[in-house]
C-alpha positions as CSV (number, residue, x, y, z in Angstrom):
1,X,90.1,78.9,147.6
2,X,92.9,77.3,145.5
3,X,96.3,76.9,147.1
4,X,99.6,78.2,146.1
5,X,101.8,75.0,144.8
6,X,104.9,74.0,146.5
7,X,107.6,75.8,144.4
8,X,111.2,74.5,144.6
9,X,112.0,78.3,143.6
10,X,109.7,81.5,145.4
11,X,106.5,83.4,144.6
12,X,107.2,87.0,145.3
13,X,105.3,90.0,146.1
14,X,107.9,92.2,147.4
15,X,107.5,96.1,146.4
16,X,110.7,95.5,144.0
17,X,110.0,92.7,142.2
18,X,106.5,94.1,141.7
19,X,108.0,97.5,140.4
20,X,110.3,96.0,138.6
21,X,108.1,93.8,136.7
22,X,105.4,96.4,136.1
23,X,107.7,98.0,133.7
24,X,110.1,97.2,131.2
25,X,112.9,99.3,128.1
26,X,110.1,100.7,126.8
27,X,109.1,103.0,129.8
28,X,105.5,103.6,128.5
29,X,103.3,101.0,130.2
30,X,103.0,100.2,133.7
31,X,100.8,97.3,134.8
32,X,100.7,96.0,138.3
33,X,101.3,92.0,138.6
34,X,99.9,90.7,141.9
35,X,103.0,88.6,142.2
36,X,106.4,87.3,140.5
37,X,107.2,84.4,140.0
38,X,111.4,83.2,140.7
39,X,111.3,79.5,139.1
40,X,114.1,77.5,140.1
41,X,112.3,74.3,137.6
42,X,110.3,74.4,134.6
43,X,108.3,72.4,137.0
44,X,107.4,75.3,138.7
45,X,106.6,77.3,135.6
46,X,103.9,74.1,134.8
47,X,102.7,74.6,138.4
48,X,102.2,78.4,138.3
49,X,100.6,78.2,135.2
50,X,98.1,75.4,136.5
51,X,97.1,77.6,139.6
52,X,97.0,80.7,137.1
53,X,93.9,78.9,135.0
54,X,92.8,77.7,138.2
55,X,92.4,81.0,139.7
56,X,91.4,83.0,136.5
57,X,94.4,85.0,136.5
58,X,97.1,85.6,133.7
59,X,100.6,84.3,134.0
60,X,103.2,86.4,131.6
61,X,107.0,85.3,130.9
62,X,109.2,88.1,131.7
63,X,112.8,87.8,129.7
64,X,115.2,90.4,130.2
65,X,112.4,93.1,130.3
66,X,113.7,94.4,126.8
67,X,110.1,94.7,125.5
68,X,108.6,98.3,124.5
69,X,104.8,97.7,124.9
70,X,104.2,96.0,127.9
71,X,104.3,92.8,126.3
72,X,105.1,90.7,129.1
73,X,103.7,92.3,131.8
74,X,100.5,91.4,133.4
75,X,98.1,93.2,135.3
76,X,96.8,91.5,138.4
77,X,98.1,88.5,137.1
78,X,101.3,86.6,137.6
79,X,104.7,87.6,135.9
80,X,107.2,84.8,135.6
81,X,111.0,86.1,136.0
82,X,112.8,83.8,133.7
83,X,116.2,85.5,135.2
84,X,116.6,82.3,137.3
85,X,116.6,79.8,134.8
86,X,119.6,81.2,132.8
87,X,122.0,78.4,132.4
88,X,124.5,77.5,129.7
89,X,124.7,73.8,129.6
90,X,127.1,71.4,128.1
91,X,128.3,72.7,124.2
92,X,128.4,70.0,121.4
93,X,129.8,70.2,118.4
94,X,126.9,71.2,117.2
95,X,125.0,72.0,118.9
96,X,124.5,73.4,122.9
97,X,121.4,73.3,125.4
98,X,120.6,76.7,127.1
99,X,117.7,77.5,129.5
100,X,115.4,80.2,128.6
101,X,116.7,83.0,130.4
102,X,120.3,82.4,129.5
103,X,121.3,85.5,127.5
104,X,123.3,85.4,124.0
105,X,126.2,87.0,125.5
106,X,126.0,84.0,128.0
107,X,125.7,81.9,125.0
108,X,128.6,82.9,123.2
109,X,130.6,83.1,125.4
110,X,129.8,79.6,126.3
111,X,130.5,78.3,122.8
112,X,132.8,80.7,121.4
113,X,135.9,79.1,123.0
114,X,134.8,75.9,121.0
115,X,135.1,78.1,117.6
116,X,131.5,77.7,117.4
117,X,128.4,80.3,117.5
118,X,124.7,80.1,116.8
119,X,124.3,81.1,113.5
120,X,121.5,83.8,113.8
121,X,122.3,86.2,116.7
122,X,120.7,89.6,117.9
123,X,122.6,92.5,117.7
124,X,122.2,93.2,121.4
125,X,123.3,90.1,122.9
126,X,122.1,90.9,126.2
127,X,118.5,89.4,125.0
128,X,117.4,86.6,126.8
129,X,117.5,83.1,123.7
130,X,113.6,82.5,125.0
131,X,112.3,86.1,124.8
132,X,114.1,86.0,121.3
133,X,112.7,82.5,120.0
134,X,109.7,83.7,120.9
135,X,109.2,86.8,118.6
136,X,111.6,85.4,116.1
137,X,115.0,87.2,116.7
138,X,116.0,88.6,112.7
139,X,119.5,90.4,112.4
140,X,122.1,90.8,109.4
141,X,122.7,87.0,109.1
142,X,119.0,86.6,108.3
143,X,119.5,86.6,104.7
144,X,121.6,83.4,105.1
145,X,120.2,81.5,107.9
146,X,116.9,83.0,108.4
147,X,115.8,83.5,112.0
148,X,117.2,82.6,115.2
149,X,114.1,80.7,115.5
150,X,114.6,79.0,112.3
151,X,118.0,77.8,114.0
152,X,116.5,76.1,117.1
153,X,116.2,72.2,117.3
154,X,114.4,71.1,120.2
155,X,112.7,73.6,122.7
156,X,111.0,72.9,126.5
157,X,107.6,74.4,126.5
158,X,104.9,74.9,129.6
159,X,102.0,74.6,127.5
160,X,99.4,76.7,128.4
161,X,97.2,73.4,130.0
162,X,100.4,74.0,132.5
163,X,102.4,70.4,130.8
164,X,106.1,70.5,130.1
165,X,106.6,69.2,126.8
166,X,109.5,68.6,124.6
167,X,109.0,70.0,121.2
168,X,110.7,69.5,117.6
169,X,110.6,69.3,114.1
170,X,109.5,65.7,114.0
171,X,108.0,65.3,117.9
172,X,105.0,67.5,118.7
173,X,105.7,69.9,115.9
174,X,102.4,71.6,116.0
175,X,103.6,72.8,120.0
176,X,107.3,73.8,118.1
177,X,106.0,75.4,115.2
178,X,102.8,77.3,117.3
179,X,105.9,78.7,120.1
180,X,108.3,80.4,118.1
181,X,107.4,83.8,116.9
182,X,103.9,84.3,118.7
183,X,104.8,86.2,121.0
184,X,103.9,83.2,124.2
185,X,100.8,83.1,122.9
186,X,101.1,79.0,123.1
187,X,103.3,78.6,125.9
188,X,106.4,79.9,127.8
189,X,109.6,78.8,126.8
190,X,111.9,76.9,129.3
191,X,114.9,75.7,127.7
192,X,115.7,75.7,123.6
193,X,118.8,73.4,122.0
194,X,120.6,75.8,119.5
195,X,122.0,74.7,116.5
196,X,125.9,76.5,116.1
197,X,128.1,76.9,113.2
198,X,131.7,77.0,113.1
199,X,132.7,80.6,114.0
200,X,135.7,82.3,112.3
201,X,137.9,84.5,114.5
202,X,138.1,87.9,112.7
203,X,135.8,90.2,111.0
204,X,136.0,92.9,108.5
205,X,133.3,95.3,108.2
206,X,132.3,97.4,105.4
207,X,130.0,100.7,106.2
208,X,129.5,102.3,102.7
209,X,128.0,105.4,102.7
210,X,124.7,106.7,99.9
211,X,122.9,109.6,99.0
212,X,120.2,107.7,97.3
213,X,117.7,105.3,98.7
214,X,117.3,103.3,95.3
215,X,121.1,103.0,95.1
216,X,121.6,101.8,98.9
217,X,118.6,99.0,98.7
218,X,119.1,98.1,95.3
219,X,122.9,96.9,96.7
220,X,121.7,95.5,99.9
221,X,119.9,93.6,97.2
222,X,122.4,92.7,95.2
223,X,124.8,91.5,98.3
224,X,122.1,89.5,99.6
225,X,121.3,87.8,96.7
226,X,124.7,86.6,95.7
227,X,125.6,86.1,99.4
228,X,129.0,88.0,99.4
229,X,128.8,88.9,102.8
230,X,127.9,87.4,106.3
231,X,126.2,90.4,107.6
232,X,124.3,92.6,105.6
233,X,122.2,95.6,107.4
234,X,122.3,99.4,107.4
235,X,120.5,102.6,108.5
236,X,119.1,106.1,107.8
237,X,120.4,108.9,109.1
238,X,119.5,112.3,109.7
239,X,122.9,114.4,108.8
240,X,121.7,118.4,109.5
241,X,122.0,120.9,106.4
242,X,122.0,117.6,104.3
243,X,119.0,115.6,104.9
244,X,118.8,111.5,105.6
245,X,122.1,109.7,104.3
246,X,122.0,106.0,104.1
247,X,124.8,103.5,105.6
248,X,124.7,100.3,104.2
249,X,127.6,97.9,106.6
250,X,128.5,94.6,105.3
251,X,130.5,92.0,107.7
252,X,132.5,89.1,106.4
253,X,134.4,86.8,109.0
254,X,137.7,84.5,108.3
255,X,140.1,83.0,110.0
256,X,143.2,83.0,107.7
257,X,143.6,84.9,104.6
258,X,141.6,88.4,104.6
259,X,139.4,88.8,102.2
260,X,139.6,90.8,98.7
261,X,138.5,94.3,99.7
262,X,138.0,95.4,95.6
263,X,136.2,92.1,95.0
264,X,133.7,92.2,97.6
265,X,132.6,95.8,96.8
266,X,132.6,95.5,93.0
267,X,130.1,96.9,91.3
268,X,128.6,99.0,94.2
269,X,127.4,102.3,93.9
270,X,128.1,104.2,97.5
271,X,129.9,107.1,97.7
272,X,133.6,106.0,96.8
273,X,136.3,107.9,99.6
274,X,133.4,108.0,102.1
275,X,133.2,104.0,102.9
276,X,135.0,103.0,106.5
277,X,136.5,99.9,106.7
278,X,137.5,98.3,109.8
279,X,139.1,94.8,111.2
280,X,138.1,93.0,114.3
281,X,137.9,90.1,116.3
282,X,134.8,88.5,115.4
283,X,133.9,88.7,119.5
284,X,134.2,92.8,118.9
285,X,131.7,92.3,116.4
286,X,129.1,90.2,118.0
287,X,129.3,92.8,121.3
288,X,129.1,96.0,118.6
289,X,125.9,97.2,120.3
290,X,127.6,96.9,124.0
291,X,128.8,100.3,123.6
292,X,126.0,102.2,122.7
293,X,124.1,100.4,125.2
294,X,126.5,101.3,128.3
295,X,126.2,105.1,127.0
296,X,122.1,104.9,127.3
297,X,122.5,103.8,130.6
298,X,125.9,105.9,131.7
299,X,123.6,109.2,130.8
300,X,120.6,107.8,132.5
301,X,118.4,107.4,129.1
302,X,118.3,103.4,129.5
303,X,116.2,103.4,133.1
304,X,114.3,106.8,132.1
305,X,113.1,107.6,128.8
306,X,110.3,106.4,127.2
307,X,111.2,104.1,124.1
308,X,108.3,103.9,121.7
309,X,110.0,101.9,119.2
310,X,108.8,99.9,116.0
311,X,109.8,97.5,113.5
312,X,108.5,96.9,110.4
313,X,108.6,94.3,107.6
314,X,108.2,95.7,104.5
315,X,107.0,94.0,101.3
316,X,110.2,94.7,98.9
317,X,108.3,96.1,96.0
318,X,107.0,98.8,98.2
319,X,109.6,99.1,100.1
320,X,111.7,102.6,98.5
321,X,108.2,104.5,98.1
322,X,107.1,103.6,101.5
323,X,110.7,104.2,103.4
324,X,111.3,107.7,100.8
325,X,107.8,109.2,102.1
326,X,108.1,108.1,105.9
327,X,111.4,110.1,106.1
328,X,110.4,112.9,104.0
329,X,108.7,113.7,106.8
330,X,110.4,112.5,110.1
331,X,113.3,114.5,111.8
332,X,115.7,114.2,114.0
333,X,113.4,115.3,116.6
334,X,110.8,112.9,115.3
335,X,113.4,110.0,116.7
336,X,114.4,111.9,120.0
337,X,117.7,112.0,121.7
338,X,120.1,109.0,120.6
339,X,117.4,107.7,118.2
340,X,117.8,105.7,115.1
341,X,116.5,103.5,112.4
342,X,117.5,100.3,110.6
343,X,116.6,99.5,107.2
344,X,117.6,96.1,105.3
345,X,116.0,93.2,103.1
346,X,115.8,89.4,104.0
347,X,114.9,86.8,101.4
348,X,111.1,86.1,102.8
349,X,111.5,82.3,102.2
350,X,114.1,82.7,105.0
351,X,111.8,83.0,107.9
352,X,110.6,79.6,107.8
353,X,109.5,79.7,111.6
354,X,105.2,79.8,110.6
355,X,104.3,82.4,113.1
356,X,107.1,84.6,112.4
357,X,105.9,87.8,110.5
358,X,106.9,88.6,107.3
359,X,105.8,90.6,104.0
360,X,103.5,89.6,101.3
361,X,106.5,89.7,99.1
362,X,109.9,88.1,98.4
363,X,111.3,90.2,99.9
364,X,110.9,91.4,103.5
365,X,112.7,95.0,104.2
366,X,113.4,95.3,107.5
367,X,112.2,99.2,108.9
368,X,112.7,100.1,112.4
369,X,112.3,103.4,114.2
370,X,113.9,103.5,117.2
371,X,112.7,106.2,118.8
372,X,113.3,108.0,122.2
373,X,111.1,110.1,124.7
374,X,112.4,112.3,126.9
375,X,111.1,111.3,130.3
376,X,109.8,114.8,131.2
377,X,107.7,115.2,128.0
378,X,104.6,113.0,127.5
379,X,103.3,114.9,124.8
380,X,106.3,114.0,123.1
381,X,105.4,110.3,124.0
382,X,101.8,110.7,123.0
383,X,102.8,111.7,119.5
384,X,105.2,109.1,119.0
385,X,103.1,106.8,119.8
386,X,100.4,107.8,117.4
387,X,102.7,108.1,114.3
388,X,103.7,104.1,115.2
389,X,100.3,103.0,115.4
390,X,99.6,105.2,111.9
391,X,102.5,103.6,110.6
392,X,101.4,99.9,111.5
393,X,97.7,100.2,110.0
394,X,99.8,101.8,107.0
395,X,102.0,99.0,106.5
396,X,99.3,95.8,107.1
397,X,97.5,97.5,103.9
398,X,100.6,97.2,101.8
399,X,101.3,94.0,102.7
400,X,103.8,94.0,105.5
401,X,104.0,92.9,108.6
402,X,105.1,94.4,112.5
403,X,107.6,92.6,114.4
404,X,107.1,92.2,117.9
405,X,104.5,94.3,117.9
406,X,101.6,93.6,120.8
407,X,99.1,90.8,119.2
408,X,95.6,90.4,120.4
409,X,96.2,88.9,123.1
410,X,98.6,91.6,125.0
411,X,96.9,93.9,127.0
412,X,96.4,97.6,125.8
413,X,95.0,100.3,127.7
414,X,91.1,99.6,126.3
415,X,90.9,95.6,126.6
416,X,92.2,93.8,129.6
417,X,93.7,90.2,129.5
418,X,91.2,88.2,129.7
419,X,91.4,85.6,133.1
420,X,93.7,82.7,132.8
421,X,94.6,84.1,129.4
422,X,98.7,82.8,128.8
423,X,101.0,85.5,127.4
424,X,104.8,86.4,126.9
């Protein structure tokens, strides 16, 4: 019988933390861990992961418990809560260390006071940085600056042998080049240095309104390739009596003189008297998704429903026909209560992170359904589910790629992880 290791933080298998790490935002699978894991060290990540291999069980990093699939849960294995290891250490000019479980609201707030930010964020900053590194984190400042895992310059890893190793571009490269984007496949993430950017203090967004699909992506295009804008991104949506409506929003950020509103929207073809334009602090901006967040969990939605979401990298020459027939024949009802979509390119030589997925294309068109499920109606779940899993064999045969979508070595309902088997 093999020992439990002395932890300087605690091995828990109290009926909450198991609960609580048997499910996660996506409300649609539930596996039982045996225990969690509360590191106080990375050293006690490298131990846990020694006596997982030792003991034939799997040992799963747990984030902020934002993933939909179950990714990083493990059944009678060993989830390890990263919500311990969450600090903000010292900011550089350049650059500032954060542990793993830090989240990017933590982050920025660290950093912005130094008129500095990392130069890829997610647009819900209550992400943990290693949960993000780890499946790429892409966002409207992609077409710039790529990834946030394109952005990182150093990362701590527990390798699954159960080492801690530093990791870089020019020191064990293969270890910093295998983590980011692969979902833990080669190790859990302890502590990442981010590169940061000089951050202006005000932002002006630009939401520009289009009936045609063509039109919208054809200007997303054109923004991104002459880089007028900071923030490119956009969404369909449903509009009843009218049909799907596209909303192309554009962010530019400054510090003294605003920017020329006619100049920057020259030569677009949205709906002209139907854009919105609006000025903010560039905080505002980077918390835009805090709202809509505390009104999923205000009406319950957050901690109940069911969200069977998806993202989808689409190879830009398909893109249009492949978007124009999925929402010929989705609905409002087809997304659920408070559901959505995105829908914007990236350059593909952006995401230079290996393992992060992209499109067979120069172009990678971002596609996300982000559906919801009312809790009291599986079959609603069931068929949601389906039309994802139809819609990820459809867009591997063009080309294209899912993000964050459960690789071979998650667990699904028909294979179990196999013993000692390291995941996210």
């Amino acid at each position: 019988m093999v020992a439990v290791p002395e932890l300087a933080g605690e091995l828990s298998t109290r009926e909450a933390d198991l609960a609580r790490a048997s499910d996660d935002f996506g409300h649609q699978v539930h596996r039982r861990p045996l225990a969690v894991l509360h590191p106080a060290t990375a050293a006690d990540v490298a131990a846990m992961v020694r006596f997982g291999r030792e003991c034939g069980l799997p040992v799963v990093a747990r984030g902020g418990g934002n993933s939909v699939d179950g990714q990083a849960q493990a059944r009678d294995g060993i989830v390890v809560d990263l919500a311990g290891l969450a600090s903000v250490h010292e900011v550089g000019p350049d650059r500032v260390s954060v542990d793993a479980g830090a989240r990017w609201s933590a982050v920025v707030k660290g950093t912005l006071p130094h008129g500095t930010a990392p130069p890829v964020l997610p647009d819900y900053l209550e992400l943990t940085v290693g949960g993000t590194v780890s499946v790429g984190g892409i966002s409207g400042a992609s077409h710039r600056h790529g990834c946030v895992a394109d952005t990182v310059l150093d990362l701590d890893v527990v390798t699954p042998d159960g080492e801690v190793v530093t990791c870089s571009p020019t020191r064990r490269a293969d270890l910093f080049d295998a983590v980011r984007g692969s979902q833990g496949r080669h190790g859990i993430i302890t502590r990442a240095t981010l590169a940061l950017a000089p951050a202006h203090r005000t932002a002006r967004r630009y939401q520009l309104v289009y009936d045609d699909l063509d039109a919208y992506l054809a200007d997303q295009l054109l923004l991104i390739g002459e880089r007028r804008f900071d923030h490119v991104g956009g969404q369909a949506r449903y509009v009843p009596g009218t049909g799907w409506r596209f909303l192309l929003e554009a962010v530019t950020t400054y510090s003294s003189d605003g920017p020329d509103d006619g100049a920057l929207l020259a030569g677009l073809a949205h709906d002209r008297g139907a854009e919105e334009i609006h000025t903010t602090s560039y905080a505002d901006f980077l918390y835009r998704a805090a709202p809509a967040a505390a009104r999923l969990r205000a009406l319950g939605s957050w901690h109940r429903d069911p969200h069977p979401r998806c993202t989808f990298l689409l190879p830009g020459r398909h893109a249009a026909r492949f978007v124009a027939a999925v929402l010929d024949d989705l609905t409002a009802d087809d997304l659920g209560p408070g559901g959505g979509t995105l829908l914007y390119p990236i350059p593909t030589e952006r995401l230079r992170a290996p393992r992060v997925p992209r499109a067979d294309d120069p172009v990678s068109v971002v596609f996300a359904l982000l559906r919801t499920a009312p809790a009291d109606e599986p079959e609603t779940l069931h068929r949601m589910r389906q039309a994802n899993f139809a819609l990820h064999g459809a867009v591997v045969r063009l080309g294209g790629a899912s993000y964050g979508y459960p690789t071979g070595q998650h667990e699904d309902p028909e294979r179990p992880v196999p013993a000692g088997q390291l995941v996210p």
